[in-house]
TORKOL-4160 file (C-alpha; in steps of 0.2 Angstrom, whole numbers, padded with zeros to 4 digits, m for minus):
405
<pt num="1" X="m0407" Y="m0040" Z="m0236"/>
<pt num="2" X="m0411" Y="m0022" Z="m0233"/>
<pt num="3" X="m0410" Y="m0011" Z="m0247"/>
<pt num="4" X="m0410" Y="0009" Z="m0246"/>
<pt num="5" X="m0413" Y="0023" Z="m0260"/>
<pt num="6" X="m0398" Y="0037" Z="m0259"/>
<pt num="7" X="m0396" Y="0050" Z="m0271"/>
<pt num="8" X="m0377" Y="0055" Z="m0273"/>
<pt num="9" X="m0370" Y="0070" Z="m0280"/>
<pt num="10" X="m0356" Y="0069" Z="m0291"/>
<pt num="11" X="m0341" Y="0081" Z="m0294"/>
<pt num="12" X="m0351" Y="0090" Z="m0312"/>
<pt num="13" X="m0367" Y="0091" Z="m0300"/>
<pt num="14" X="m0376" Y="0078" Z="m0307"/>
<pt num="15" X="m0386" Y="0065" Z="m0295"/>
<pt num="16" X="m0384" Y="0047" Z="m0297"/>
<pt num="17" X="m0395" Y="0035" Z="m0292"/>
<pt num="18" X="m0391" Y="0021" Z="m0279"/>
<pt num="19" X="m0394" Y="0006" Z="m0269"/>
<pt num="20" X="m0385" Y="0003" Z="m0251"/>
<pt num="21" X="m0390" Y="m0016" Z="m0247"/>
<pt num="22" X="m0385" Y="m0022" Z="m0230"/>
<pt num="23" X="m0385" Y="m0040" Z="m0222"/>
<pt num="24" X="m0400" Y="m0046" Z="m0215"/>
<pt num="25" X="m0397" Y="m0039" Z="m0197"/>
<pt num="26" X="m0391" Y="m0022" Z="m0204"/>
<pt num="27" X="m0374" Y="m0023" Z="m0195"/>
<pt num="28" X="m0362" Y="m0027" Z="m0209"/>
<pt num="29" X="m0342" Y="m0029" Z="m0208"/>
<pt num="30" X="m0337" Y="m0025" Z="m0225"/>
<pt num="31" X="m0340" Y="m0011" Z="m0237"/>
<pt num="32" X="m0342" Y="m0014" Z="m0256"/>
<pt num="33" X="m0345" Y="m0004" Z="m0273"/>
<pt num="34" X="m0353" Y="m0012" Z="m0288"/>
<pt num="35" X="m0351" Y="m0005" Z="m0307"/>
<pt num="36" X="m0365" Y="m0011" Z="m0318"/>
<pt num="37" X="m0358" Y="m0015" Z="m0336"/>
<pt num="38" X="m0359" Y="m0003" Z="m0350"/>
<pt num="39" X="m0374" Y="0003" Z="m0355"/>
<pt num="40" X="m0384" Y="m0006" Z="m0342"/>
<pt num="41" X="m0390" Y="0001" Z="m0325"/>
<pt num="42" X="m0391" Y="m0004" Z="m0305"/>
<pt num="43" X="m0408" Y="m0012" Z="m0306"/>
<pt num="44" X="m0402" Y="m0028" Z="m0317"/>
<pt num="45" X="m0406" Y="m0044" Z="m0312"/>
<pt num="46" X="m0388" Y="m0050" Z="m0311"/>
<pt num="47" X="m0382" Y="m0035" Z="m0303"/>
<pt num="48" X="m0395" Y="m0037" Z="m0289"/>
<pt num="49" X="m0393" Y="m0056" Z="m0286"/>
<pt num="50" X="m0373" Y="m0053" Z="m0284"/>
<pt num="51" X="m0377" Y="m0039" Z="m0274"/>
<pt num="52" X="m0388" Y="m0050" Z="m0260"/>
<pt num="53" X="m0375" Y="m0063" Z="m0261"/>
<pt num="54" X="m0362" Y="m0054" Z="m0256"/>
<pt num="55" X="m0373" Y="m0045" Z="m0242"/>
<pt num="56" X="m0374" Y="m0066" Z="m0236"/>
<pt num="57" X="m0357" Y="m0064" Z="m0234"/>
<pt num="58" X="m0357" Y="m0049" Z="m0221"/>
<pt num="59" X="m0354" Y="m0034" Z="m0234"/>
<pt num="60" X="m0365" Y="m0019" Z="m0235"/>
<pt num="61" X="m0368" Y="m0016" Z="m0255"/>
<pt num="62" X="m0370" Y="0000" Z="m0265"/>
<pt num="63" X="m0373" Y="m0002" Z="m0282"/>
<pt num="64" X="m0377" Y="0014" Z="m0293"/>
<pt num="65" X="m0381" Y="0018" Z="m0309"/>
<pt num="66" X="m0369" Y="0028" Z="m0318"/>
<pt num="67" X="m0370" Y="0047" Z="m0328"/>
<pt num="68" X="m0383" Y="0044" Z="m0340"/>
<pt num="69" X="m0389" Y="0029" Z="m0337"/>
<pt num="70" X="m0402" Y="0022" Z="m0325"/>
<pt num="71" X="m0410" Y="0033" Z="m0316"/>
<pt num="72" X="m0395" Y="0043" Z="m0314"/>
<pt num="73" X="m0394" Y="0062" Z="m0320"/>
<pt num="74" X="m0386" Y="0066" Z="m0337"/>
<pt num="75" X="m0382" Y="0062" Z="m0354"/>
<pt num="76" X="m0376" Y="0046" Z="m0357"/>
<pt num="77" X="m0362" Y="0054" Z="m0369"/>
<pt num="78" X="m0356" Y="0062" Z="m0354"/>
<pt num="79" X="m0355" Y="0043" Z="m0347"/>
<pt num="80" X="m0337" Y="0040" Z="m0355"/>
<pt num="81" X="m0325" Y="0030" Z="m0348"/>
<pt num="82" X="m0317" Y="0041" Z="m0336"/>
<pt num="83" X="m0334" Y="0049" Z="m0332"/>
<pt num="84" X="m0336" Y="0032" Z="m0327"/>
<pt num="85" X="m0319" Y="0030" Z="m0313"/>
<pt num="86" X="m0325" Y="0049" Z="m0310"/>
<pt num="87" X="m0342" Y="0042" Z="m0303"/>
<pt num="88" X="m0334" Y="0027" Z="m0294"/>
<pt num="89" X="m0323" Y="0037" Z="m0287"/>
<pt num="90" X="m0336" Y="0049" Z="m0279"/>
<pt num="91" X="m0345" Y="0038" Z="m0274"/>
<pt num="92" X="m0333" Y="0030" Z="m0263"/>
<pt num="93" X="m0330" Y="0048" Z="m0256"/>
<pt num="94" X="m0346" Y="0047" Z="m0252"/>
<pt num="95" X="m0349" Y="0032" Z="m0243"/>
<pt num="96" X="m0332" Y="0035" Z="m0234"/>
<pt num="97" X="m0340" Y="0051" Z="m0226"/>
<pt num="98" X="m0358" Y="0045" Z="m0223"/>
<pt num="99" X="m0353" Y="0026" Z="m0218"/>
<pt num="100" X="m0337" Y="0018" Z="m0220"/>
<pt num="101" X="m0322" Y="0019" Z="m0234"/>
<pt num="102" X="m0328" Y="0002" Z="m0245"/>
<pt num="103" X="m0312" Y="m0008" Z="m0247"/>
<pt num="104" X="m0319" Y="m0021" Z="m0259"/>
<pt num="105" X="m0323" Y="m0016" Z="m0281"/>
<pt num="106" X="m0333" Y="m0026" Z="m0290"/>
<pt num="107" X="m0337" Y="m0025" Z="m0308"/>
<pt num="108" X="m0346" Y="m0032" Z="m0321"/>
<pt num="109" X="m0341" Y="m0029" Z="m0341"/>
<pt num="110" X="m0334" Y="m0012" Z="m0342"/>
<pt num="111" X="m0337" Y="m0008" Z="m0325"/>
<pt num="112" X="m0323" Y="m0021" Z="m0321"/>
<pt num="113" X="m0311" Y="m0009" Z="m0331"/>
<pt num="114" X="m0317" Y="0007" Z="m0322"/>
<pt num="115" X="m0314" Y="0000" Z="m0305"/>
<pt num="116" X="m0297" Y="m0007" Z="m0309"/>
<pt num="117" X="m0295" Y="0010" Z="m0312"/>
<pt num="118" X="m0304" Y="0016" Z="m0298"/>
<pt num="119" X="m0294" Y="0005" Z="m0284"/>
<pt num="120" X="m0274" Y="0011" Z="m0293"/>
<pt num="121" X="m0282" Y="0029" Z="m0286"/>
<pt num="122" X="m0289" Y="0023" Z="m0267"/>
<pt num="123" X="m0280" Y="0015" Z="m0253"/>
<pt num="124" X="m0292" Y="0010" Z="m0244"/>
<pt num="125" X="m0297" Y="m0003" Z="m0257"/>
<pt num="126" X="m0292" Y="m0019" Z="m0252"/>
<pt num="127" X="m0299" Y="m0031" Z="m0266"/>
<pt num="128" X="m0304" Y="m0030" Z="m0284"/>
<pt num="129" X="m0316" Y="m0043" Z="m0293"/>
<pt num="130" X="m0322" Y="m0041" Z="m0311"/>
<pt num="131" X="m0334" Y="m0052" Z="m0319"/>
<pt num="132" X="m0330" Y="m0053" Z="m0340"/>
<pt num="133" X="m0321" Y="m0038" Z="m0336"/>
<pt num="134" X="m0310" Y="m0031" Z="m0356"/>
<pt num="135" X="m0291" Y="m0031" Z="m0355"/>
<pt num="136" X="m0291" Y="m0014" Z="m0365"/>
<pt num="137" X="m0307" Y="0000" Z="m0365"/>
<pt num="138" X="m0304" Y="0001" Z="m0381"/>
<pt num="139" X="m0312" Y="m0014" Z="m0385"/>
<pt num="140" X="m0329" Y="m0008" Z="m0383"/>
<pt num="141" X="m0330" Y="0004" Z="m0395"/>
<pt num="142" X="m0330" Y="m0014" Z="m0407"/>
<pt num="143" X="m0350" Y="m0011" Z="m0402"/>
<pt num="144" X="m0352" Y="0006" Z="m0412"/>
<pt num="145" X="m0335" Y="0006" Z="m0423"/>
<pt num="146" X="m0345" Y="0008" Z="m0440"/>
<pt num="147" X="m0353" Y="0023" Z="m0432"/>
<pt num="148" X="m0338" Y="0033" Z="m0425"/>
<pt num="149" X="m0331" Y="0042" Z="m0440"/>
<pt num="150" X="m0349" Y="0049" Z="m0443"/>
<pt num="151" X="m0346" Y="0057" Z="m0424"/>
<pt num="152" X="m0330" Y="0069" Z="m0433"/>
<pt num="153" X="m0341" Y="0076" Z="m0446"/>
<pt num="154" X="m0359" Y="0076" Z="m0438"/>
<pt num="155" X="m0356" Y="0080" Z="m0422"/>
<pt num="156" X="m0365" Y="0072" Z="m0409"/>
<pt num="157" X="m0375" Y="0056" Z="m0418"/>
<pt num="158" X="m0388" Y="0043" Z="m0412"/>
<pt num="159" X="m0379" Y="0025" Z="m0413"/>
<pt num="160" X="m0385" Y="0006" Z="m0408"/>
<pt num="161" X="m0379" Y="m0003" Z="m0396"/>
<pt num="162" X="m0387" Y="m0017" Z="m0389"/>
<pt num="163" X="m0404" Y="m0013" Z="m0399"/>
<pt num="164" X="m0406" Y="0003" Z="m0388"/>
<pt num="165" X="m0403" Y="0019" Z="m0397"/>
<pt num="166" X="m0389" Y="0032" Z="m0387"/>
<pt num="167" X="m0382" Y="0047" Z="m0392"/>
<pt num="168" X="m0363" Y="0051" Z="m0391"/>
<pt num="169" X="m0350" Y="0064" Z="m0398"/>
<pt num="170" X="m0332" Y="0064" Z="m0399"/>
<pt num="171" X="m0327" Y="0065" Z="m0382"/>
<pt num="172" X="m0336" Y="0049" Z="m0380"/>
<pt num="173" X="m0327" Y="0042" Z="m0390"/>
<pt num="174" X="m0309" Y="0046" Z="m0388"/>
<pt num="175" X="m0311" Y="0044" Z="m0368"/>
<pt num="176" X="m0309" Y="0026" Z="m0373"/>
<pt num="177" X="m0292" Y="0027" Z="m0381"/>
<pt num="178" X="m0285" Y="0036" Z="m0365"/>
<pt num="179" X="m0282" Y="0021" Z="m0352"/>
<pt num="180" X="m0270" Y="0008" Z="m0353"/>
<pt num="181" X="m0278" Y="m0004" Z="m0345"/>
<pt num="182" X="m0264" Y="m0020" Z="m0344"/>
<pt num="183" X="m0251" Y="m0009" Z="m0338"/>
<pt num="184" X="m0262" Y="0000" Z="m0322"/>
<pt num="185" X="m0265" Y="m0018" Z="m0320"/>
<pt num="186" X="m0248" Y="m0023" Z="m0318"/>
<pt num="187" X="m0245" Y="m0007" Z="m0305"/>
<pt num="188" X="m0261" Y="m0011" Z="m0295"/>
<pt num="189" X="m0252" Y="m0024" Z="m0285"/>
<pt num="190" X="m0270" Y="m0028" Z="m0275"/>
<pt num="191" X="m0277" Y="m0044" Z="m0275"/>
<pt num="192" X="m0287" Y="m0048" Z="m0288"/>
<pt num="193" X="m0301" Y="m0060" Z="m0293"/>
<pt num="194" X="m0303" Y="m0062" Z="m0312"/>
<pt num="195" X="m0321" Y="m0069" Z="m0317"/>
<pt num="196" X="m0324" Y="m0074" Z="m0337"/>
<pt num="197" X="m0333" Y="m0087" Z="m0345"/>
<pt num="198" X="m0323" Y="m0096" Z="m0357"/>
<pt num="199" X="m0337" Y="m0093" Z="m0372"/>
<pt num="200" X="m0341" Y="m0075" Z="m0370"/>
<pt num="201" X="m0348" Y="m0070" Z="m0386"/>
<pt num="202" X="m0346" Y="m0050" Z="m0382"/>
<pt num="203" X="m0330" Y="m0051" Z="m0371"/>
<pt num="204" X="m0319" Y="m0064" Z="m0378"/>
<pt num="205" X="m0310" Y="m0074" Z="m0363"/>
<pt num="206" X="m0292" Y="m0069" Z="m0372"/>
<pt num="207" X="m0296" Y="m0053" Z="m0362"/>
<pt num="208" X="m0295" Y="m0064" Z="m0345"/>
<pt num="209" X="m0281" Y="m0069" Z="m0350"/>
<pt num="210" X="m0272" Y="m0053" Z="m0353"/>
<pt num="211" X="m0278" Y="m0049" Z="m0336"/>
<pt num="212" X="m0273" Y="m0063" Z="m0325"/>
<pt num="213" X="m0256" Y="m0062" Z="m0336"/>
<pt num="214" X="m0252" Y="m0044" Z="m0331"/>
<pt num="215" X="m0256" Y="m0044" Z="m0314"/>
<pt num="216" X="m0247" Y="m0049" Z="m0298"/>
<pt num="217" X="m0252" Y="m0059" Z="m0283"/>
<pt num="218" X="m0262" Y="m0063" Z="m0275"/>
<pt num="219" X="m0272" Y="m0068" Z="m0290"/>
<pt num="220" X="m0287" Y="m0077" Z="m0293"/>
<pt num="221" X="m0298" Y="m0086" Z="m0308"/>
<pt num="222" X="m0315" Y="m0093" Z="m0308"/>
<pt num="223" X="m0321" Y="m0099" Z="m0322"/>
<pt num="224" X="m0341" Y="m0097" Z="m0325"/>
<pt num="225" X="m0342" Y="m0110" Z="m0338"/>
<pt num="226" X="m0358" Y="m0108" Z="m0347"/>
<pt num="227" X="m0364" Y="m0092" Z="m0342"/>
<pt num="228" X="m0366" Y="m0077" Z="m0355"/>
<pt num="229" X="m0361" Y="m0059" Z="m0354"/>
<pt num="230" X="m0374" Y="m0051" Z="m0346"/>
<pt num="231" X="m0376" Y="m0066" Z="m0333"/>
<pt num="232" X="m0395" Y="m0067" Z="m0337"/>
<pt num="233" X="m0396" Y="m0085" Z="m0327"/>
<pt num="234" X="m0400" Y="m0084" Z="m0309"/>
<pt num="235" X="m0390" Y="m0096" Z="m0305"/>
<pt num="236" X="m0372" Y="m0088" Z="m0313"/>
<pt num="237" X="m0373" Y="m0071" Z="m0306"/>
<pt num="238" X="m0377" Y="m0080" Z="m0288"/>
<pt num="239" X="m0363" Y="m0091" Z="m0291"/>
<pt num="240" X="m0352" Y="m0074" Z="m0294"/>
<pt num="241" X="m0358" Y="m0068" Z="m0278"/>
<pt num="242" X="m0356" Y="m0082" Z="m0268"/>
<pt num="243" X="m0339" Y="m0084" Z="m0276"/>
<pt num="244" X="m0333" Y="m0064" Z="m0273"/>
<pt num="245" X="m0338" Y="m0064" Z="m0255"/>
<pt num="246" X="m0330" Y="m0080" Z="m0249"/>
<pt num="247" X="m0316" Y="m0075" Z="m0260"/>
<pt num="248" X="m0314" Y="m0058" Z="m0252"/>
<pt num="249" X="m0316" Y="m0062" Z="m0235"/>
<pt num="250" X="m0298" Y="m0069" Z="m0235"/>
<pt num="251" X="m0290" Y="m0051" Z="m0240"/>
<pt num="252" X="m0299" Y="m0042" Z="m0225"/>
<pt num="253" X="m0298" Y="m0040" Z="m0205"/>
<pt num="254" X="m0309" Y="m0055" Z="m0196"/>
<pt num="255" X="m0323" Y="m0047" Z="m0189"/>
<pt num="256" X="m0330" Y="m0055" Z="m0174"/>
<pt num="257" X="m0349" Y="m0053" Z="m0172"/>
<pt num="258" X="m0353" Y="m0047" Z="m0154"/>
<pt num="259" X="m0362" Y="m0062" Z="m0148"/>
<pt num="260" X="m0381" Y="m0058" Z="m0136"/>
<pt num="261" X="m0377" Y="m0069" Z="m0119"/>
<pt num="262" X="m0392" Y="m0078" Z="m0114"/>
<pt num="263" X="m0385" Y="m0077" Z="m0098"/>
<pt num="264" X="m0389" Y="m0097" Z="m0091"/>
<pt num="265" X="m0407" Y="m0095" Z="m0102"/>
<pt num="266" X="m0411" Y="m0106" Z="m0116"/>
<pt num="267" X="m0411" Y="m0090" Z="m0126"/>
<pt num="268" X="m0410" Y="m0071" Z="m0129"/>
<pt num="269" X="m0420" Y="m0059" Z="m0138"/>
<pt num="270" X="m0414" Y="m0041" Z="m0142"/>
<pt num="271" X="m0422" Y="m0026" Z="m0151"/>
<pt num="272" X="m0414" Y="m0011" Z="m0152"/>
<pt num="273" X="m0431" Y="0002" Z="m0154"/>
<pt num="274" X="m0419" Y="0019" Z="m0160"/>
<pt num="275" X="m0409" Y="0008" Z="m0177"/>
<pt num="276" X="m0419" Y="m0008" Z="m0181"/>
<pt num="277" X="m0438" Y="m0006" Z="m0181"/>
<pt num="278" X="m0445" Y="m0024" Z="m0177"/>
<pt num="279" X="m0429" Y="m0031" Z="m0181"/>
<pt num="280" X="m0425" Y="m0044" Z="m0168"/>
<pt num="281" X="m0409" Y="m0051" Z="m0163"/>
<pt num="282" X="m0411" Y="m0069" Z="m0154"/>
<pt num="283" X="m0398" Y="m0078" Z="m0146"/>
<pt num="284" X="m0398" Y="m0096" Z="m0140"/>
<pt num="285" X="m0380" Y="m0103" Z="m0133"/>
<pt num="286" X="m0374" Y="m0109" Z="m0150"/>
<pt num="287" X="m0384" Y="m0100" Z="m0162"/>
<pt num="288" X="m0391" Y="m0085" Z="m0170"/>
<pt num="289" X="m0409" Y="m0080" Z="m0175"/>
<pt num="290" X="m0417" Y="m0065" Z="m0184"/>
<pt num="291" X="m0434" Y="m0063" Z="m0180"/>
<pt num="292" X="m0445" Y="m0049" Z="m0190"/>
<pt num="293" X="m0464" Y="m0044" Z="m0195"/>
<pt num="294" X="m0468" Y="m0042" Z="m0214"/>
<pt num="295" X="m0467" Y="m0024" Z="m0224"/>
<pt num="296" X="m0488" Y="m0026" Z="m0225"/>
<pt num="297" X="m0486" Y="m0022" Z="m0206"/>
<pt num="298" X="m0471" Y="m0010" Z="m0205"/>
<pt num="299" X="m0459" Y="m0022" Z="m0203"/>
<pt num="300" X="m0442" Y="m0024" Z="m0215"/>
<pt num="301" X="m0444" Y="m0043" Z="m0217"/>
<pt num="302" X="m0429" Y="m0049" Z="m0214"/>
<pt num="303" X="m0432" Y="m0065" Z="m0202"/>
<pt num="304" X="m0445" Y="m0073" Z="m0199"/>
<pt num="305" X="m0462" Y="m0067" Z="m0190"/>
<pt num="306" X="m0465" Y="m0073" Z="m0170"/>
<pt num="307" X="m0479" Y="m0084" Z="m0176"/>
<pt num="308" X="m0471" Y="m0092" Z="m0190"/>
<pt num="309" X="m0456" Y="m0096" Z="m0176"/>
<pt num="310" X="m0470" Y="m0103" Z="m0167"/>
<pt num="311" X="m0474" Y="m0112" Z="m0182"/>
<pt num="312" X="m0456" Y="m0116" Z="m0185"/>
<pt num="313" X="m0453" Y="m0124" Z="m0168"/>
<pt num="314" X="m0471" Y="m0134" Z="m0168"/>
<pt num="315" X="m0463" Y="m0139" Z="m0185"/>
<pt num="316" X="m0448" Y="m0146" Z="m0181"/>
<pt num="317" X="m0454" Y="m0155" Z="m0165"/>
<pt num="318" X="m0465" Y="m0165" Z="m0175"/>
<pt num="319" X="m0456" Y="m0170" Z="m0189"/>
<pt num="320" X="m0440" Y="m0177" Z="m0176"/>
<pt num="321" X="m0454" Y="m0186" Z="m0166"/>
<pt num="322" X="m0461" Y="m0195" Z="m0182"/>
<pt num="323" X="m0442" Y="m0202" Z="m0185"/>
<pt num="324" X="m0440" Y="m0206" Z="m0168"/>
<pt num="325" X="m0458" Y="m0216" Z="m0168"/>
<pt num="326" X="m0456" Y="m0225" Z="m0185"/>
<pt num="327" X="m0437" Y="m0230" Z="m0182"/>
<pt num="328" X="m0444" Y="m0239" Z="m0166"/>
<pt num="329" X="m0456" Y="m0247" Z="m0174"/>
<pt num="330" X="m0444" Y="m0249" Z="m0189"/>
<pt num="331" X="m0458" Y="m0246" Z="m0202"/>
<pt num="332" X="m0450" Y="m0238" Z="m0221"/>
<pt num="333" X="m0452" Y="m0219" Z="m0216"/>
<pt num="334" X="m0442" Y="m0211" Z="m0228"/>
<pt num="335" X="m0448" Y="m0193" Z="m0227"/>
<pt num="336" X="m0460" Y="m0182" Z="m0217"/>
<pt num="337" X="m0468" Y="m0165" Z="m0225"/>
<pt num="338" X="m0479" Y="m0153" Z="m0211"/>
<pt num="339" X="m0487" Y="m0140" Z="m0217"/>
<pt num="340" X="m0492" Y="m0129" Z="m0204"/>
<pt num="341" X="m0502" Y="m0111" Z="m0202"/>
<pt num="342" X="m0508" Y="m0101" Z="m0188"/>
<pt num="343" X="m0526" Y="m0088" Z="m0189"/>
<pt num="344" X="m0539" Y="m0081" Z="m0176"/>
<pt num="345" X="m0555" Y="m0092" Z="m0181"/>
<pt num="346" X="m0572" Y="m0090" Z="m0173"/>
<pt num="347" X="m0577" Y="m0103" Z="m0163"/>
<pt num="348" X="m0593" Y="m0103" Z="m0174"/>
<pt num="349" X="m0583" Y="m0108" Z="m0188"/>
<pt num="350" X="m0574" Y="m0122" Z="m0179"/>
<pt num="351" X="m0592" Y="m0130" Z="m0175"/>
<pt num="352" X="m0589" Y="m0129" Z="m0157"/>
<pt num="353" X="m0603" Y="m0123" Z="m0146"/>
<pt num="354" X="m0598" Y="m0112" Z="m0133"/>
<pt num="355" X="m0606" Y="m0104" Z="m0118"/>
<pt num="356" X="m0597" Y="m0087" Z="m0122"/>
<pt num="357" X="m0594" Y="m0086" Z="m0143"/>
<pt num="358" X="m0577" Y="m0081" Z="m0147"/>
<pt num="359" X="m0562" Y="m0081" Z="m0156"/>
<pt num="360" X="m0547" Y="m0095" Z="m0154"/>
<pt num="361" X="m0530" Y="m0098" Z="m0159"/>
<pt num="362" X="m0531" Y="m0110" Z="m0172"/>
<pt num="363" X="m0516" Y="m0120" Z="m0180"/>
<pt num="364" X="m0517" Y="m0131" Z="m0195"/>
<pt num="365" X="m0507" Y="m0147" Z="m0196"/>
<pt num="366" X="m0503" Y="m0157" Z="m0213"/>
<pt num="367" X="m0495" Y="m0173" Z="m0212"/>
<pt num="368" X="m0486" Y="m0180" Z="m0227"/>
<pt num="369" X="m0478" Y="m0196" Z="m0227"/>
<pt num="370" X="m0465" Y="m0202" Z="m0241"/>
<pt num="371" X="m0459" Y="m0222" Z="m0239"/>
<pt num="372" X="m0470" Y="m0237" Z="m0239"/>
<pt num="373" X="m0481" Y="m0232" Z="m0225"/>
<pt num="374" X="m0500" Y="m0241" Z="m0225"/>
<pt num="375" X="m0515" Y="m0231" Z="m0220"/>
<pt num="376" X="m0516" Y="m0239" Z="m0202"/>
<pt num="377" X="m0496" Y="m0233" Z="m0200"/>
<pt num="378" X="m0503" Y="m0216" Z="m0206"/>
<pt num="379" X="m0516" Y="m0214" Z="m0194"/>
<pt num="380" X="m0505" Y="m0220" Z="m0179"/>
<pt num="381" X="m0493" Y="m0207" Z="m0186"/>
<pt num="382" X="m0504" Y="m0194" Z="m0185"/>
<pt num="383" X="m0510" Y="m0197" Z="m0167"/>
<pt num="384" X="m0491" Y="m0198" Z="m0164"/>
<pt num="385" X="m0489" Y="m0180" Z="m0174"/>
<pt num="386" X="m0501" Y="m0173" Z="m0159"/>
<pt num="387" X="m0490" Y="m0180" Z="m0145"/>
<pt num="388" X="m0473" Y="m0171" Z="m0148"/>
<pt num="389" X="m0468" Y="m0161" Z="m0135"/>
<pt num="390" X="m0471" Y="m0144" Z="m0143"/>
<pt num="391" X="m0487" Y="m0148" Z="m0147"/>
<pt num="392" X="m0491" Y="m0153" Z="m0129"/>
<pt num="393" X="m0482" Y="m0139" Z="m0122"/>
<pt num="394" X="m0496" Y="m0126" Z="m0135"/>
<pt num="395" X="m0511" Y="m0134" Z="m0131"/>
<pt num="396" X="m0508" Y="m0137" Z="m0112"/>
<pt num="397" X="m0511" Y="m0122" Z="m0101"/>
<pt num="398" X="m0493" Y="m0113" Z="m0099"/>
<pt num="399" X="m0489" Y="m0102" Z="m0084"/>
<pt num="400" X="m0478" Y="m0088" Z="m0087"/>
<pt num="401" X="m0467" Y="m0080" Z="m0071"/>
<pt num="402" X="m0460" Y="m0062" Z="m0079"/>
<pt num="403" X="m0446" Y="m0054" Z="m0070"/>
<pt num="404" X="m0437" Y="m0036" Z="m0071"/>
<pt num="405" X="m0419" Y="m0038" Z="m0072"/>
């Protein structure tokens, strides 16, 4: 997953801070928004697992933190509710100019609410999801109720929320009594996926409820069982992204990926210089690759290095051979485990005495062998380990012929 900083002017002329993550070969078919929950930002764990899911799933993901909040410009008393749909809604105009219109929403606490709003205002949005989404906006002022008389009287005034200290005024909070949220619910008439975990301690899964109540088909539920508001297990908030994205699909155009033709070879590769940097496309007849070199080298990461496919292949042909050699011989081989690495060593530091010192290709092999294997079936397993084909094929001389098509 590939993520890139934007910066993103909203309509009062502040910037907002943003994330654009794309799939791991930088092409993706979908477009989607994410709205972090109230009071947090972008960079949240939860926010960014969901995020890389959903990019698994072939959509391109910008997530953005909100007037006031993160790293975005403001004050966060200017982040009120429809502050908040404002920013969505700019944000999409964005993306529709400098990419493509996003046609999935997807938000998490309060952001939920703002992009139900959001989507009642764009066409082009195809499907909503929130994740312990509130059936009214109201319900969060419940965080600083005790506090908001004192905002009549004082003015603007610090208040709690979470532990964290914010500032907020009276705007603040009487944007909150402005939307009703079950009755733009029941004119949205997109489909919509409802995400609550039944023992939500901040947003009580009554609120889900409400919601799934109101609206029309296509609707959907998942529960999230166990999870808590703020999705602070890695495995909830990848389950909500693995969830959204397969959900979504369904509700959008099939995109079929443009396939490389190995034209009669065993494979293809493909780099296009200009757009993806060492990002390489490989192609076998039935399969797709990504091949890449690390960020410490220029690289974007995304696949693989050459050598670790090397690796890979040396790998693979070793283990298969193992379970071909021990199912002959019918001996309990359960399991095989290699551990593989390629350096440059000096021939020096392999103790081999040569006429011309110099540096080699060296490749470490470990075996490990799970199953009631004695030390004599280990041995001949490991003489067996340095017969499989690849390995052959690595350590034999090798004669290229290189064409221009």
């Amino acid at each position: 997953m590939k993520s890139t900083k934007l910066k993103i002017q909203n309509r009062k002329g502040l910037t907002l801070n943003a994330h654009l993550e794309v799939p791991a070969n930088q092409k993706p078919n979908y477009y989607a928004i994410f709205a972090h929950c109230f009071t947090c930002s972008s960079s949240l764990k939860a926010v960014r697992n969901v995020s890389r899911a959903l990019t698994q799933n072939g959509f391109a993901v910008l997530r953005f933190d909100f007037t006031g909040l993160g790293r975005s410009e403001g004050e966060f008393a200017d982040s009120h509710f429809s502050a908040n749909v404002e920013d969505l809604l700019d944000v999409h105009a964005y993306m529709a100019k400098h990419y493509q219109a996003p046609g999935l929403l997807v938000g998490h606490s309060l952001g939920g609410a703002a992009v139900l709003v959001a989507a009642s205002k764009l066409e082009s949005v195809q499907a909503v999801a929130t994740v312990s989404a509130p059936a009214t906006v109201q319900h969060v002022k419940n965080l600083f109720s005790h506090q908001v008389e004192q905002t009549d009287e004082k003015g603007p005034v610090e208040v709690s929320i979470g532990g964290r200290p914010f500032v907020i005024n009276q705007e603040f909070v009487a944007e909150f009594d402005k939307t009703n949220l079950p009755s733009l619910v029941e004119q949205l008439r997109k489909p919509l996926l409802i995400m609550h975990a039944p023992f939500d301690k901040v947003v009580g899964i009554e609120n889900a409820e409400t919601l799934y109540k109101t609206a029309h088909h296509p609707k959907s539920f998942i529960t999230l069982d166990q999870a808590d508001h703020l999705l602070t297990q890695d495995i909830d908030s990848q389950y909500v992204g693995e969830m959204i994205g397969t959900w979504a699909k369904r509700y959008f155009p099939k995109v079929e990926n443009i396939m490389l033709n190995p034209e009669g070879e065993q494979l293809v590769g493909h780099l296009n210089i200009v757009e993806d940097n060492f990002t390489t496309s490989i192609q076998t007849k039935n399969h797709t690759l990504i091949a890449d070199e690390p960020v410490s080298v220029g690289g974007s990461d995304f696949g693989p290095s050459p050598y670790e496919y090397l690796n890979a292949a040396l790998a693979a042909c070793t283990v298969m051979t193992l379970k071909m050699y021990a199912e002959r011989k019918q001996w309990d081989l359960k399991e095989v485990y290699v551990y593989i690495s390629h350096s440059r060593k000096h021939s020096a530091d392999l103790n081999l005495v040569l006429e011309q010192p110099k540096y080699l290709d060296h490749i470490s092999k470990k075996l490990k062998f799970i199953g009631d294997i004695s030390e004599e079936q280990a041995q001949r397993l490991k003489e067996i380990a340095s017969r499989c084909p690849v390995h052959k094929t690595i350590a034999s001389e090798v004669i290229f012929e290189t064409e221009i098509l």
